[in-house]
Structures are given as C-alpha cells and as structure tokens.
N, CA, C and O atoms as a CHARMM CRD file, in Angstrom:
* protein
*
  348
    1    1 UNK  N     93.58100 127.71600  99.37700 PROA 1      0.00000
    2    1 UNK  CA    93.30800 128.12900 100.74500 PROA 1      0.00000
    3    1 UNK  C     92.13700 129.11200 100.72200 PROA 1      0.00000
    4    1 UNK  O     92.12100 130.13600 100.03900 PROA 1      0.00000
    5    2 UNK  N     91.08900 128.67200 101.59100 PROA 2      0.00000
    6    2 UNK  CA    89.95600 129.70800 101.60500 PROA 2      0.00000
    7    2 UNK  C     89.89800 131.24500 102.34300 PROA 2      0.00000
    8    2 UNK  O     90.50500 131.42400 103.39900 PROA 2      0.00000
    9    3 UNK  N     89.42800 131.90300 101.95500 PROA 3      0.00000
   10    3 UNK  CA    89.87700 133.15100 102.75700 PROA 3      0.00000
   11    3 UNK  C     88.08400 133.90700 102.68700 PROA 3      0.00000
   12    3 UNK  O     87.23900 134.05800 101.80500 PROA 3      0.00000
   13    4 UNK  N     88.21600 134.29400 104.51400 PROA 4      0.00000
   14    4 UNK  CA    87.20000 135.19900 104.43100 PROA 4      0.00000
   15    4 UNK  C     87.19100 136.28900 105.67600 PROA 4      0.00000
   16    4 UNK  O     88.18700 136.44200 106.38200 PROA 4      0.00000
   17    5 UNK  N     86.11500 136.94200 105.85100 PROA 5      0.00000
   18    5 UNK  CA    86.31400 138.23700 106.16200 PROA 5      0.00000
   19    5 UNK  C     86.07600 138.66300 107.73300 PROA 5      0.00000
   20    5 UNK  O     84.97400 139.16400 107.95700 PROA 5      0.00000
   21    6 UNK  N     86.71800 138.56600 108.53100 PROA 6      0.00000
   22    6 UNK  CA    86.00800 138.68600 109.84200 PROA 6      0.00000
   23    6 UNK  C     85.59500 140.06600 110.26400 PROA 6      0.00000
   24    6 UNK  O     86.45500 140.93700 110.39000 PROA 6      0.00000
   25    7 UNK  N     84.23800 140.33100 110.50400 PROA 7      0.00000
   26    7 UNK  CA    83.66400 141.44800 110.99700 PROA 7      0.00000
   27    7 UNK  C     83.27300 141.58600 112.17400 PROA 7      0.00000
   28    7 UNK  O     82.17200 141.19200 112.55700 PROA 7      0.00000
   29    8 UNK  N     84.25100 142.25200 113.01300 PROA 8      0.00000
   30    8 UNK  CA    84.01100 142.71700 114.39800 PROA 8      0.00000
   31    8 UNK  C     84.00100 144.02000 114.87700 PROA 8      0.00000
   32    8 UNK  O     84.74000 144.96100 114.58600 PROA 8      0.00000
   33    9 UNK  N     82.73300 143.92800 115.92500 PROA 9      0.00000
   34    9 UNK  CA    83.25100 145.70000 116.57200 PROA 9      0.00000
   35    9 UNK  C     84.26100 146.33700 117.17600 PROA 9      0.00000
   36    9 UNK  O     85.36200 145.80700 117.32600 PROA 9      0.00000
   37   10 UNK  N     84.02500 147.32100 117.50700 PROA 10     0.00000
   38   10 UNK  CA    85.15700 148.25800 118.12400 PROA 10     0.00000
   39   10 UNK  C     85.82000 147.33500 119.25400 PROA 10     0.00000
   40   10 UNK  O     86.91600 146.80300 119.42800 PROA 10     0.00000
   41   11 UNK  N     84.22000 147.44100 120.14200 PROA 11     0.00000
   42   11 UNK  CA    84.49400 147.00600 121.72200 PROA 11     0.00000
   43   11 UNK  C     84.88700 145.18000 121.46800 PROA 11     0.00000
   44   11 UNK  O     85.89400 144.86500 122.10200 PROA 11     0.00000
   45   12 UNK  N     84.27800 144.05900 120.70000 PROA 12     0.00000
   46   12 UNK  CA    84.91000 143.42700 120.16000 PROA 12     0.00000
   47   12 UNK  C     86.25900 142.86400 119.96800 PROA 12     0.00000
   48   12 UNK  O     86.68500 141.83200 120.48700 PROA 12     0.00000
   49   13 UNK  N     86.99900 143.80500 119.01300 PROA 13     0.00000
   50   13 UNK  CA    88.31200 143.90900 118.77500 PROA 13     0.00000
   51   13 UNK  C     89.34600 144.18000 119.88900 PROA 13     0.00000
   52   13 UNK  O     90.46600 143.67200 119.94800 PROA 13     0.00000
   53   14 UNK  N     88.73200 145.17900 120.88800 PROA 14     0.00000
   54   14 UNK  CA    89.54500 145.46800 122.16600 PROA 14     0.00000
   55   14 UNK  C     89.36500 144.40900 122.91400 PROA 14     0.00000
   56   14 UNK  O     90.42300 143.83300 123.16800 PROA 14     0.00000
   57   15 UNK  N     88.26600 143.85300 123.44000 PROA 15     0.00000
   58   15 UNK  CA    88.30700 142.52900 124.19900 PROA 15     0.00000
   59   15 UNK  C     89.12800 141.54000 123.59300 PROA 15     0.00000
   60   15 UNK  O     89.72100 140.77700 124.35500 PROA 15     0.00000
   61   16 UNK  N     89.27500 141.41000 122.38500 PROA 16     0.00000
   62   16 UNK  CA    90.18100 140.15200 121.12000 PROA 16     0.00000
   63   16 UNK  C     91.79200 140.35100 121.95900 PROA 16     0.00000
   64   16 UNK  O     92.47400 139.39200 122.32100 PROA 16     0.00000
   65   17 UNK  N     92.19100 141.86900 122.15700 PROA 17     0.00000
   66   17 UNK  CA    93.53400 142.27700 122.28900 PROA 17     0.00000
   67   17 UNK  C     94.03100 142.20300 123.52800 PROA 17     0.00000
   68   17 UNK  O     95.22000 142.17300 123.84500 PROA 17     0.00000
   69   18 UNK  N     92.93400 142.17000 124.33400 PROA 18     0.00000
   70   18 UNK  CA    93.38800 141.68600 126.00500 PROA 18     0.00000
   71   18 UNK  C     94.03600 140.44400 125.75500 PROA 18     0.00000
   72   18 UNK  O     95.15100 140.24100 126.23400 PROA 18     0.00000
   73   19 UNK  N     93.32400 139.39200 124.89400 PROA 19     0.00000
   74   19 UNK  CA    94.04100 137.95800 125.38200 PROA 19     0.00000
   75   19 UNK  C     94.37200 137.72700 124.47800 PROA 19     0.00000
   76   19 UNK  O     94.06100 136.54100 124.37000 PROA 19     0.00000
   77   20 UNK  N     94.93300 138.06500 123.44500 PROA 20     0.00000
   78   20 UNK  CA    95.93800 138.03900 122.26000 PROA 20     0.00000
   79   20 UNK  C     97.26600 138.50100 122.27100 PROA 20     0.00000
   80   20 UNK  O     97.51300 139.70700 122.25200 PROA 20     0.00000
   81   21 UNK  N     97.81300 137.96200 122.28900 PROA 21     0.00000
   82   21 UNK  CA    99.38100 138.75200 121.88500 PROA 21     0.00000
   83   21 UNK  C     99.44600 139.06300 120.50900 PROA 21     0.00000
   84   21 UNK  O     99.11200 138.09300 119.82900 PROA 21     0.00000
   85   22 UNK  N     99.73700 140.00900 119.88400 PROA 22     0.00000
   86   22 UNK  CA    99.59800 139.49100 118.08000 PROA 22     0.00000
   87   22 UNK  C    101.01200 139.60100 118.18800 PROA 22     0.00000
   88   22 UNK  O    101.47600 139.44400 117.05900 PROA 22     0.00000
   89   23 UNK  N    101.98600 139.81400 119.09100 PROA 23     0.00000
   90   23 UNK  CA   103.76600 140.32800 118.83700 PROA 23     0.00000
   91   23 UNK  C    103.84300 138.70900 118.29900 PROA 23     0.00000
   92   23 UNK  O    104.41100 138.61800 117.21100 PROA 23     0.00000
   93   24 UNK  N    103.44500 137.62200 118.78200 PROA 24     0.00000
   94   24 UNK  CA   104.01500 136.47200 118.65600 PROA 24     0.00000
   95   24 UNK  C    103.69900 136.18100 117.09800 PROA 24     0.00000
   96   24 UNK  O    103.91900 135.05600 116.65000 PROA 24     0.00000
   97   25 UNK  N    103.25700 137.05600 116.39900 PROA 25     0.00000
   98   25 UNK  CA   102.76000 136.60000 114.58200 PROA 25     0.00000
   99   25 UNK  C    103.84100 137.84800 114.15000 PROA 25     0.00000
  100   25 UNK  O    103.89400 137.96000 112.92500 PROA 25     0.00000
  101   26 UNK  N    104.56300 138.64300 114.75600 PROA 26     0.00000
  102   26 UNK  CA   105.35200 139.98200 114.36400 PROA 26     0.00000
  103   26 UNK  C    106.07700 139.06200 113.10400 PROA 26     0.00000
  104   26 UNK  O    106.62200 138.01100 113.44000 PROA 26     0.00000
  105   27 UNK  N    106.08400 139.37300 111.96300 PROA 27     0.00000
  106   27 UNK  CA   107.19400 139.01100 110.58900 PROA 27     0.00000
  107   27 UNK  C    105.94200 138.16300 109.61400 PROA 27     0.00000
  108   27 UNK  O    106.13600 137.74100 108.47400 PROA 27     0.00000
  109   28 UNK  N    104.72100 138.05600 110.34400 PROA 28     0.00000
  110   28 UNK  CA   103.60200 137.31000 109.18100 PROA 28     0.00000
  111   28 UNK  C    103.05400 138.73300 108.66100 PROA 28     0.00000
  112   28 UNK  O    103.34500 139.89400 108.95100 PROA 28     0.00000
  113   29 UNK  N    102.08900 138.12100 107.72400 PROA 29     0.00000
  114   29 UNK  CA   101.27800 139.09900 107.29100 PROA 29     0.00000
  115   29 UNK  C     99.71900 139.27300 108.37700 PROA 29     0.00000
  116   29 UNK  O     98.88300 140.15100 108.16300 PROA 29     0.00000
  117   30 UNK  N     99.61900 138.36900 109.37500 PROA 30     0.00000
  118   30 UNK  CA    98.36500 138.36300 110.02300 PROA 30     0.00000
  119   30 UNK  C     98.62200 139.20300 111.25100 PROA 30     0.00000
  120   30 UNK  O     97.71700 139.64300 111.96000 PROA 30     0.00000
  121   31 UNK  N    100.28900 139.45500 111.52200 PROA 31     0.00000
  122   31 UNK  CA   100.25200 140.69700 112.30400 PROA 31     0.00000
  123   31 UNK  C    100.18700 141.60900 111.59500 PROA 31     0.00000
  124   31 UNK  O     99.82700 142.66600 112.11200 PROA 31     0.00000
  125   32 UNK  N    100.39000 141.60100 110.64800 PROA 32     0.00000
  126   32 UNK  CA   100.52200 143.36400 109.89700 PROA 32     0.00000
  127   32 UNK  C     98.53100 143.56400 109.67600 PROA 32     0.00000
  128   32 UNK  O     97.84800 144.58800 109.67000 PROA 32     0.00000
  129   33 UNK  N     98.20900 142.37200 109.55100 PROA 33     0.00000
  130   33 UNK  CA    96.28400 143.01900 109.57600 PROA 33     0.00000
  131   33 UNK  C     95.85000 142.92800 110.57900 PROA 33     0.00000
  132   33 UNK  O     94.67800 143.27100 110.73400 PROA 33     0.00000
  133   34 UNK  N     96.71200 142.36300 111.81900 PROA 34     0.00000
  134   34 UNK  CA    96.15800 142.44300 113.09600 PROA 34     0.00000
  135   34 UNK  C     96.63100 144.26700 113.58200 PROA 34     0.00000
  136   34 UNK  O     95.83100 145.19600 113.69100 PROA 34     0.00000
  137   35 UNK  N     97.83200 144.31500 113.75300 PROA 35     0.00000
  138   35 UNK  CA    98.00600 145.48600 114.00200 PROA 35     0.00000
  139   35 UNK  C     97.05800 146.81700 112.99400 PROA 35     0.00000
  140   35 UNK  O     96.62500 147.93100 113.28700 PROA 35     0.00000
  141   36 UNK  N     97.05200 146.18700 112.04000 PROA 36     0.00000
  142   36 UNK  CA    96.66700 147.88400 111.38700 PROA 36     0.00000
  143   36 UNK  C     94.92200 147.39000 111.99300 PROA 36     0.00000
  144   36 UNK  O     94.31800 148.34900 112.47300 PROA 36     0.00000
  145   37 UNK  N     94.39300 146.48500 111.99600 PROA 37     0.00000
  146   37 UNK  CA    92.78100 146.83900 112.76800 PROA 37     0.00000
  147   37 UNK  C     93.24300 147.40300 114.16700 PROA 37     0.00000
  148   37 UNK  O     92.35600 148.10400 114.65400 PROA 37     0.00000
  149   38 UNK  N     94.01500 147.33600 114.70900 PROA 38     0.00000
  150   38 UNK  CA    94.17000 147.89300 116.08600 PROA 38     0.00000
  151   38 UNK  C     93.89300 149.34900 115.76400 PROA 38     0.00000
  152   38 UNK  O     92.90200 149.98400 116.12600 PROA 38     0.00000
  153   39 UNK  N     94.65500 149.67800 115.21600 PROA 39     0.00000
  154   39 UNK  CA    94.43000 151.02200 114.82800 PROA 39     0.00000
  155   39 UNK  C     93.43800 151.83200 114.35400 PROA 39     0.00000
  156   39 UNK  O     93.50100 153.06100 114.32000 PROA 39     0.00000
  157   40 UNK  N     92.17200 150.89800 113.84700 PROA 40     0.00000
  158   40 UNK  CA    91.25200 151.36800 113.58400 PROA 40     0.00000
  159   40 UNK  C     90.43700 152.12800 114.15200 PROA 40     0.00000
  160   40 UNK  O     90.25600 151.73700 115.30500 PROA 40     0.00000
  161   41 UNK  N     89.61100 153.39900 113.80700 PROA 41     0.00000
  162   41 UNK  CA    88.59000 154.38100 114.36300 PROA 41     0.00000
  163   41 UNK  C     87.56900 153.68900 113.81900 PROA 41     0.00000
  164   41 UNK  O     86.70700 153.69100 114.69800 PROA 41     0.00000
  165   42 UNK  N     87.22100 153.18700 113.02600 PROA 42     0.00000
  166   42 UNK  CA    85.77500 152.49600 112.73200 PROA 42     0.00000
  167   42 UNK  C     85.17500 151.91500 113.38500 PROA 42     0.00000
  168   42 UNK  O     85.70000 151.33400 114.33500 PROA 42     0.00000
  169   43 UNK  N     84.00000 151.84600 113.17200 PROA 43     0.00000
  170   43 UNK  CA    82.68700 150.94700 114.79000 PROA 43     0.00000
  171   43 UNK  C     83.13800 149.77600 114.10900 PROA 43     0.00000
  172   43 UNK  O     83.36900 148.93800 114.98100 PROA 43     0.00000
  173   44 UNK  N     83.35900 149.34400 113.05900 PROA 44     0.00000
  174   44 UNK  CA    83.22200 147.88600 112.84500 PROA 44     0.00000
  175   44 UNK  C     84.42900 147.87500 111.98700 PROA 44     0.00000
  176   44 UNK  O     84.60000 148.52200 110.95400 PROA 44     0.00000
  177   45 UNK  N     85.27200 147.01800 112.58400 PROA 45     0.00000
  178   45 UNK  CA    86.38500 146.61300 111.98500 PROA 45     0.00000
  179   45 UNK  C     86.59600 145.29500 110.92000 PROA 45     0.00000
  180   45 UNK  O     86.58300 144.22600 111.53100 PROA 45     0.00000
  181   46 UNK  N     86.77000 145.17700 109.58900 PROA 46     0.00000
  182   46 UNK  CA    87.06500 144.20200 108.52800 PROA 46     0.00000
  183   46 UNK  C     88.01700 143.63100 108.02400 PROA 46     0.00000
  184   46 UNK  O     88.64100 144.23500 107.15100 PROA 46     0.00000
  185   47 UNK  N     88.49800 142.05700 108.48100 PROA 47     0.00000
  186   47 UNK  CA    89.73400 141.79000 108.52600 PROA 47     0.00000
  187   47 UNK  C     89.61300 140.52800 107.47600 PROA 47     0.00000
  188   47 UNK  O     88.89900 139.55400 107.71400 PROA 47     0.00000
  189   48 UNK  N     90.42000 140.67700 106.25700 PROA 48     0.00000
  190   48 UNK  CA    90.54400 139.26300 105.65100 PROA 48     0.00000
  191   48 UNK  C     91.38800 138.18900 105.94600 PROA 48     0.00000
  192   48 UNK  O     92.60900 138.30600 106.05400 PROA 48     0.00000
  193   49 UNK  N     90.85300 137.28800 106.06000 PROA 49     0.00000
  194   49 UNK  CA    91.64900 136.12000 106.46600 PROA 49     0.00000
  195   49 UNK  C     91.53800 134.74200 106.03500 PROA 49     0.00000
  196   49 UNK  O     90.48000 134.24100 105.65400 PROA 49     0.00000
  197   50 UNK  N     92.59500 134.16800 106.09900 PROA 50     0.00000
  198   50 UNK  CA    92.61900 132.90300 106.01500 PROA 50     0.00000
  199   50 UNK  C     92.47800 131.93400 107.00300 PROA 50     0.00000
  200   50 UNK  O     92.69700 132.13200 108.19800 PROA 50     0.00000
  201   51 UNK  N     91.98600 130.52500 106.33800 PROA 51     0.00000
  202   51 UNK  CA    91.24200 129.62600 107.01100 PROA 51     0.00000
  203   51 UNK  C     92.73100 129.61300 108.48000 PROA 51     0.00000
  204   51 UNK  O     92.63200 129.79800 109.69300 PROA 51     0.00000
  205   52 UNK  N     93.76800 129.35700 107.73800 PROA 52     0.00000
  206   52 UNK  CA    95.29500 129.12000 108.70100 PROA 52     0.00000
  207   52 UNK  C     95.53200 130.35800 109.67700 PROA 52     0.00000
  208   52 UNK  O     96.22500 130.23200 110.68600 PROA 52     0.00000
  209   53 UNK  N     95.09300 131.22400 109.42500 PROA 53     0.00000
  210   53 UNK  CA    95.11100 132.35800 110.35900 PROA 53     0.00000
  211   53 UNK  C     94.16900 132.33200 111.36500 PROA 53     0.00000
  212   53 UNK  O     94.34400 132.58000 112.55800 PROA 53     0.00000
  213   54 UNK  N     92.81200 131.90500 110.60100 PROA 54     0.00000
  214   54 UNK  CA    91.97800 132.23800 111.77100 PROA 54     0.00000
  215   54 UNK  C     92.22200 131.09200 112.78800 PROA 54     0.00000
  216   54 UNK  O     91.81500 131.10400 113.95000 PROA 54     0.00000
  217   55 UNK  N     93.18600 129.75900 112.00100 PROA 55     0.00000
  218   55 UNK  CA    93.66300 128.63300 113.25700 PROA 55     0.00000
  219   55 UNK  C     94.45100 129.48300 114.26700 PROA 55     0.00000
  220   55 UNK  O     94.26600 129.43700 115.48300 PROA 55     0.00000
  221   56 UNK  N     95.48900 130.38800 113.54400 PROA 56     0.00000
  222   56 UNK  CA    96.24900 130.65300 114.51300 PROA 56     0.00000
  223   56 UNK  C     95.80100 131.30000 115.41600 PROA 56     0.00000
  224   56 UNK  O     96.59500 131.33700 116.35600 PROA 56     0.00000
  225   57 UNK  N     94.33000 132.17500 115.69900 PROA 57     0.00000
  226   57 UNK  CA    94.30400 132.94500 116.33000 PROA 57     0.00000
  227   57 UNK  C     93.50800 132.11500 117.24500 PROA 57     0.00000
  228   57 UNK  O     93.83700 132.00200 118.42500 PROA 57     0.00000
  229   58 UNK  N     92.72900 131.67400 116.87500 PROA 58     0.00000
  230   58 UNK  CA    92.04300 130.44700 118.00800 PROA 58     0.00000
  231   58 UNK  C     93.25600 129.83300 119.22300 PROA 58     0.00000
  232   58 UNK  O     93.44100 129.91200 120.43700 PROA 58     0.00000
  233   59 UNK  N     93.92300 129.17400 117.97900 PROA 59     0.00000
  234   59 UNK  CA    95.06400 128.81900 118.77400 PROA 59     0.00000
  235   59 UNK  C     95.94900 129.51100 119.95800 PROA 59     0.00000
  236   59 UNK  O     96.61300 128.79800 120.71000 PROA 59     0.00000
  237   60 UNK  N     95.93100 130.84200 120.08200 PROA 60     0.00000
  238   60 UNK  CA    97.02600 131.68100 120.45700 PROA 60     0.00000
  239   60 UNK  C     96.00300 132.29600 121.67000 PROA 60     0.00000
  240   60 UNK  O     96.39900 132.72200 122.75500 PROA 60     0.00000
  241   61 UNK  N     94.52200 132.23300 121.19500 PROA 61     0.00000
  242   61 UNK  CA    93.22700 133.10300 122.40700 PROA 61     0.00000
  243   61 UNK  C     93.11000 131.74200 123.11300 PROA 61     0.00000
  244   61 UNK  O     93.40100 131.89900 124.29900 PROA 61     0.00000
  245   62 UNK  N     92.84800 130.68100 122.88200 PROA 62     0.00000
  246   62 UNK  CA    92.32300 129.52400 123.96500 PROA 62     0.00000
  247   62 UNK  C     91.20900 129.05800 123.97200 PROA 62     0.00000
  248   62 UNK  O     90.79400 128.76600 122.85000 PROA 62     0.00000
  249   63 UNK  N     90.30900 128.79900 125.08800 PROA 63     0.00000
  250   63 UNK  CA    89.20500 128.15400 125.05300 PROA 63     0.00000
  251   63 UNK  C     88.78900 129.68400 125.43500 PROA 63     0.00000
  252   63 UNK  O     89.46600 130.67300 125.71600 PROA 63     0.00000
  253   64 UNK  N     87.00200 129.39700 125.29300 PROA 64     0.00000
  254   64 UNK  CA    85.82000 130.69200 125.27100 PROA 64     0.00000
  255   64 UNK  C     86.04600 131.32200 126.61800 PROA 64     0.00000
  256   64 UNK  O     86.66300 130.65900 127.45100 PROA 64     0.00000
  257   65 UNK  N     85.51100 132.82700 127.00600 PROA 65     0.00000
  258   65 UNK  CA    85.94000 133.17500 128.15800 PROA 65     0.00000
  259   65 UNK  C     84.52100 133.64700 128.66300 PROA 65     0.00000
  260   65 UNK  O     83.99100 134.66900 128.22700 PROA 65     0.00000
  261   66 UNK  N     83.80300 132.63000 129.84500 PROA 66     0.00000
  262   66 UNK  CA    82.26500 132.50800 129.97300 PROA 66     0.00000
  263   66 UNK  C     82.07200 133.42600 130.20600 PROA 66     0.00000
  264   66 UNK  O     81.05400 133.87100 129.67700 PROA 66     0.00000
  265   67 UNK  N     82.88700 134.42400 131.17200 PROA 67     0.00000
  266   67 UNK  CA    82.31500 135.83400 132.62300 PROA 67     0.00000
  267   67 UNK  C     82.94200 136.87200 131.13300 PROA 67     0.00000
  268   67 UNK  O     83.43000 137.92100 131.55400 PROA 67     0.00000
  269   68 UNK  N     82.98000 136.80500 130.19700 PROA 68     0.00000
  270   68 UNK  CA    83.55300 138.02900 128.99200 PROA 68     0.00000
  271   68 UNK  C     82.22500 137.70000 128.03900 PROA 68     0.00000
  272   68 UNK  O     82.34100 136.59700 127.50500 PROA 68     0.00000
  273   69 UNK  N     81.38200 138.17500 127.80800 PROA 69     0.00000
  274   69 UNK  CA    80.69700 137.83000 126.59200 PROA 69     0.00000
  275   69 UNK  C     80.73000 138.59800 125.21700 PROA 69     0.00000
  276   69 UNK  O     80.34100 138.17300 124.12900 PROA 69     0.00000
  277   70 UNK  N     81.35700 139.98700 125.55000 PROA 70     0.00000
  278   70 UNK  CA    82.04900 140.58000 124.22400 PROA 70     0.00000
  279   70 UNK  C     83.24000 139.67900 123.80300 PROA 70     0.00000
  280   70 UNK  O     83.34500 139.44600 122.59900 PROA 70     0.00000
  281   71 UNK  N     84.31100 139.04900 124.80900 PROA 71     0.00000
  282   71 UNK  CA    84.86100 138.16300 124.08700 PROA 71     0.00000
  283   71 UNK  C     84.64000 137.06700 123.59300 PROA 71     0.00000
  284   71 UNK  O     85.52500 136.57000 122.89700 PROA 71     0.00000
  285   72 UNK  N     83.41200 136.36600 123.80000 PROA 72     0.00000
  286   72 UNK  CA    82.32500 135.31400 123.50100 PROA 72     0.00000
  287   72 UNK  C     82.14900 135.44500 122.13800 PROA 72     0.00000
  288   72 UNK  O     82.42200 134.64500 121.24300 PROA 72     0.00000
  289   73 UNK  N     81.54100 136.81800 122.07200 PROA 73     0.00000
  290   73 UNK  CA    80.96000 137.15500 121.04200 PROA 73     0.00000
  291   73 UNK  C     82.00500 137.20400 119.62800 PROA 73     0.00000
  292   73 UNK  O     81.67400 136.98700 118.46200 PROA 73     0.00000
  293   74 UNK  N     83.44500 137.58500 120.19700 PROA 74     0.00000
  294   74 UNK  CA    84.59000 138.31400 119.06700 PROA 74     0.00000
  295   74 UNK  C     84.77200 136.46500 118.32500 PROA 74     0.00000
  296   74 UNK  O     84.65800 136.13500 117.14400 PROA 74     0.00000
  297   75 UNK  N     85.02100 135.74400 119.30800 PROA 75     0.00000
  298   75 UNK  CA    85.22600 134.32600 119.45000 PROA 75     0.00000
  299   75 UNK  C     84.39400 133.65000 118.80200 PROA 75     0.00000
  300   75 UNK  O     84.84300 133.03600 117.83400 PROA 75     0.00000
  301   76 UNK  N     83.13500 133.55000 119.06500 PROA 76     0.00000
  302   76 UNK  CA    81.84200 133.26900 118.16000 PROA 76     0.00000
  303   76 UNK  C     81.40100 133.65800 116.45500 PROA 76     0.00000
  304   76 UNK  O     80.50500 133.21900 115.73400 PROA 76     0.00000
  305   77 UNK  N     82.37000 134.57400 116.24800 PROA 77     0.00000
  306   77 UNK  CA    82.33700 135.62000 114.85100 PROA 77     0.00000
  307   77 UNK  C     83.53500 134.22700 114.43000 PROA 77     0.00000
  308   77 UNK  O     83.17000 133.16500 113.92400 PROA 77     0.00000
  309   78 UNK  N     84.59400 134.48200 114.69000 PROA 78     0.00000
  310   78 UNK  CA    85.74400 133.65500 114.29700 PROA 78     0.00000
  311   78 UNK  C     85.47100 132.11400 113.80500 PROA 78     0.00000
  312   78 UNK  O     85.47000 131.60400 112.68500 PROA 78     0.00000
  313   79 UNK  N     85.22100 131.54900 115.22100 PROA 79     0.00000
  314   79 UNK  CA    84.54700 130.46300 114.83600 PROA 79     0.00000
  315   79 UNK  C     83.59100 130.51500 113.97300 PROA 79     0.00000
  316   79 UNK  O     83.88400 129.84500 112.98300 PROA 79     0.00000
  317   80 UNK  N     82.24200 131.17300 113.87500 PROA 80     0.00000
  318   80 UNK  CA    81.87600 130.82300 112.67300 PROA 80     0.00000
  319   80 UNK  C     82.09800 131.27300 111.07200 PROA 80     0.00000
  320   80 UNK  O     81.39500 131.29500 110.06200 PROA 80     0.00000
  321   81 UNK  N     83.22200 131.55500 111.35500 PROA 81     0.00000
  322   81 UNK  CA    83.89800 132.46200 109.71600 PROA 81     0.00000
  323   81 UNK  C     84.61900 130.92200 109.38100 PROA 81     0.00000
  324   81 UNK  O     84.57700 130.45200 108.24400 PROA 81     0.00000
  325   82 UNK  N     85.15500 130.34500 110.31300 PROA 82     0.00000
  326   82 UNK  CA    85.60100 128.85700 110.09200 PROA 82     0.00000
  327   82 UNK  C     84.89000 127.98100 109.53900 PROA 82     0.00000
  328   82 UNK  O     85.39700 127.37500 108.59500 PROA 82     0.00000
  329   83 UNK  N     83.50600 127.65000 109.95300 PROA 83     0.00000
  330   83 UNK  CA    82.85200 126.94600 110.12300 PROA 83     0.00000
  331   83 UNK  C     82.07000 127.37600 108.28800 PROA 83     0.00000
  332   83 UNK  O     81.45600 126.45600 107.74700 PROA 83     0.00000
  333   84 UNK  N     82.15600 128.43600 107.69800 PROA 84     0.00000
  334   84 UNK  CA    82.04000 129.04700 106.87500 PROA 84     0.00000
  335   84 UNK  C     82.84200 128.42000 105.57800 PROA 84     0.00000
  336   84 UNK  O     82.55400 128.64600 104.40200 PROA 84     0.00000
  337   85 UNK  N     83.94200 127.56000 106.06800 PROA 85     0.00000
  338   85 UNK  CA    85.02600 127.62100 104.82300 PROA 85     0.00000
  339   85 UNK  C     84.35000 125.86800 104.57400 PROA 85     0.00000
  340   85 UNK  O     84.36100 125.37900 103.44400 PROA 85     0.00000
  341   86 UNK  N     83.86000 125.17300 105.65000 PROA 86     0.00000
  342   86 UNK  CA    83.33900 123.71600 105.80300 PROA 86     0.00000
  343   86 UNK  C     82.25500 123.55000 104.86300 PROA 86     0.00000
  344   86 UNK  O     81.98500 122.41800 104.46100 PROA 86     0.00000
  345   87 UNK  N     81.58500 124.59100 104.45800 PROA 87     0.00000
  346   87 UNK  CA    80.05400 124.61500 103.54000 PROA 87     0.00000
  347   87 UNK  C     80.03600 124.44800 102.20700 PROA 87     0.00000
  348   87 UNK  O     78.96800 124.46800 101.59600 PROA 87     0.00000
C-alpha cells in the first residue's frame, strides 16, 4: 500500500473540517491523524497517508465545492497526492 504525505494550510485544513466529519473514522488510525492535525498551531499542516485513506476522505467530503476555493484548493492537494501513487 502506497503512502504519502498531504500538505495543507492552516486555513486549508479548517475549510477540510467544515465538510468532514472525521467522528465517522473514530476507532481508525486516520482519525487519530485527522484529529491530532486539528489540533495543530502550524501554518502548514503534514499528514501521512495512505492511498485507502485518502479514498476515504474523498469519499466522506463529496464532489468539489465551486463558491469555496480554499476548499478547492484542500481537495486539489488530495487529489493530487492520489494521482501521485498512479506514477
């Protein structure tokens, strides 16, 4: 399983958490790295992940959100961390 690193900002990560639930991953390990980036004070937050995680999170956010472009942007990072494991 490939694993890589998603790098997002502050403001980023907060737009990610509006339309995320991460409670629904509560007992994986991708809530326990979702929650502890919540917590983060850093401008840029670094999350390792797997190819199956970053499905789930696609999965769980939806399609792109046009009138949000920080969430465009958080979305756009993801996807291409995916698109990353294809090369």
């Amino acid at each position: 399983m490939q694993r890589g690193i998603l790098i997002l900002n502050k403001e980023e990560l907060n737009q990610l958490f509006t339309v995320l639930d991460i409670s629904v991953f509560t007992g994986t390990q991708l809530f326990e790295k979702l929650n502890s980036a919540s917590g983060s004070i850093e401008p840029e937050v670094r999350i390792l992940l797997s190819e199956d995680e970053l499905k789930s999170i696609i999965d769980e956010m939806g399609m792109p959100f046009s009138n949000n472009q920080v969430l465009n942007s958080a979305l756009e990072k993801i996807n291409a961390l995916m698109l990353s494991f294809r090369d």
